[in-house]
C-alpha positions in Angstrom: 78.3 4.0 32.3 75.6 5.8 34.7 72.2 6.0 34.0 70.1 9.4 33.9 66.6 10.0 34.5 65.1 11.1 30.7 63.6 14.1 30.3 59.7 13.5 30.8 59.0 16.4 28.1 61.3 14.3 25.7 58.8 11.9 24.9 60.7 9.9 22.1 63.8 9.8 24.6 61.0 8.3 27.4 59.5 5.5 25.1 63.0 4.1 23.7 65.5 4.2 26.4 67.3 1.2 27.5 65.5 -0.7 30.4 61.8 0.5 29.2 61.5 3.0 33.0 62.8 6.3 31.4 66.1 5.5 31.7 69.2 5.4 29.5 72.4 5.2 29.5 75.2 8.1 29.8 79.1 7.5 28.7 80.7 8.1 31.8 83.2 11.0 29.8 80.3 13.1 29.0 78.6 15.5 31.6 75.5 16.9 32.0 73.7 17.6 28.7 73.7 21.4 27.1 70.8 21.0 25.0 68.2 23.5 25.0 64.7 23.3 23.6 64.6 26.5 21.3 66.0 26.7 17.3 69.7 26.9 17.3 70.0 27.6 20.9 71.9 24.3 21.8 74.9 25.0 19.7 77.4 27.0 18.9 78.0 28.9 16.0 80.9 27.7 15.0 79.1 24.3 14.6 76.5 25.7 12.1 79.5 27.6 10.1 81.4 23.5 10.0 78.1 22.7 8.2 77.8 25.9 5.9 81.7 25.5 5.1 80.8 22.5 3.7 78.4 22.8 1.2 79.8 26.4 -0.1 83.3 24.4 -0.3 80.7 21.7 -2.7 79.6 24.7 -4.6 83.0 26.5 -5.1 84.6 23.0 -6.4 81.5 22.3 -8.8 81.7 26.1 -9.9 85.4 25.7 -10.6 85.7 22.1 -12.4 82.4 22.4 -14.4 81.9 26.4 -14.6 84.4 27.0 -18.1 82.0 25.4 -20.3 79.4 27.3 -21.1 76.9 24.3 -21.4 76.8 24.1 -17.7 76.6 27.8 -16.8 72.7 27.9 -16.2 72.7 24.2 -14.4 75.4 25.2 -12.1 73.7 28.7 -11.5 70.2 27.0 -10.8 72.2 24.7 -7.7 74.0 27.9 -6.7 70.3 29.7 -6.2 68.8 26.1 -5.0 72.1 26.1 -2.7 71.4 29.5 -1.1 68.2 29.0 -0.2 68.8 25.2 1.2 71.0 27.2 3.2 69.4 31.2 4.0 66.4 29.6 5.4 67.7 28.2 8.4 70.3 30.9 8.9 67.6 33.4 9.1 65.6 30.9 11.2 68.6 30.7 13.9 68.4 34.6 13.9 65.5 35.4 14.5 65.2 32.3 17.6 68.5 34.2 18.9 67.1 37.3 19.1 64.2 36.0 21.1 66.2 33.5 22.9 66.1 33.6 27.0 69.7 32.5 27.3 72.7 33.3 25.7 74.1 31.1 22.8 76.5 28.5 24.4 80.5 29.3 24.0 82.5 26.7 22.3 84.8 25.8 25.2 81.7 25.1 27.8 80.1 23.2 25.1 83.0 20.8 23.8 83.3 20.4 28.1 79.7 18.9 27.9 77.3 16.6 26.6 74.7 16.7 23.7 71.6 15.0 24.3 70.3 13.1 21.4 67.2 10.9 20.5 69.7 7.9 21.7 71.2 9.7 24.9 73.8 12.2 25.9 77.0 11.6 23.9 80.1 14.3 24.2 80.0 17.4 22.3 82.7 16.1 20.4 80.8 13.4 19.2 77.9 15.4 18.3 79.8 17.6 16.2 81.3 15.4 14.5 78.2 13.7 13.3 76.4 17.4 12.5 79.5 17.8 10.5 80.7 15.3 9.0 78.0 14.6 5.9 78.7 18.2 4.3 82.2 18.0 4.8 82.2 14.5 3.4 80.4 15.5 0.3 83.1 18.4 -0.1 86.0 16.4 0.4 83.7 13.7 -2.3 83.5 16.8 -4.4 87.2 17.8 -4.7 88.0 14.3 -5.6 85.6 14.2 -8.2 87.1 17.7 -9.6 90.7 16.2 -9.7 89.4 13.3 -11.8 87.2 15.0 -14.1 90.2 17.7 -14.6 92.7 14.8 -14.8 91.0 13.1 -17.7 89.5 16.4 -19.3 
């Protein structure tokens, strides 16, 4: 492990690092940290579409298992519009912060090369990924199994 100077800015980052001085520690596999300030600038997209595959996989498998009866038509169609919005809003956040963005978004390959810093210290891009990802694709997966059960005892 080495230890890096936090960010002054990052207050958070300043007032709960490890020895109390602005410092914390950094795993020695991940590098310097890629994270920008600005909306959607410190990933890539193909991180944000992980997330928004998840939750339209949730709403496909609901749509499929629970859309043939005609009780649950309007309460599947009121998630579906609850759904897009949840999900439109920061879409058309990360848009408009690109087009006014100073860099470039980050590629994939330079950012799984990095680090990502969080509130707890840099950990690889891998990592971060994972943990962006992992909740909506959990819930899918969570979905589909409750699909095969409800159609197995239907």
């Amino acid at each position: 492990m080495q230890t890096q100077r936090a960010n002054p800015s990052n207050q958070y980052a300043a007032a709960h690092s490890g020895s109390g001085q602005g410092e914390r520690q950094v795993p020695d596999n991940a590098s310097e940290s890629t994270y920008r300030s600005g909306f959607g600038e410190e990933l890539p997209v193909v991180v944000y579409q992980s997330v928004l595959l998840g939750f339209v996989a949730m709403l496909a498998v609901a749509w499929l298992t629970f859309g043939s009866a005609a009780a649950t038509d309007l309460d599947l169609a009121v998630v579906t519009i609850l759904s897009a919005i949840f999900l439109l809003l920061p879409i058309i956040l990360h848009r408009v912060a690109a087009a006014h963005a100073e860099q470039p978004q980050p590629d994939l390959k330079r950012f799984l090369a990095s680090g990502f810093e969080t509130a707890t210290g840099v950990v690889s891009a891998r990592q971060a990924w994972l943990q962006i990802a992992l909740i909506p694709l959990g819930l899918a997966a969570g979905a589909v199994l409750i699909g095969l059960i409800y159609a197995l005892t239907a």
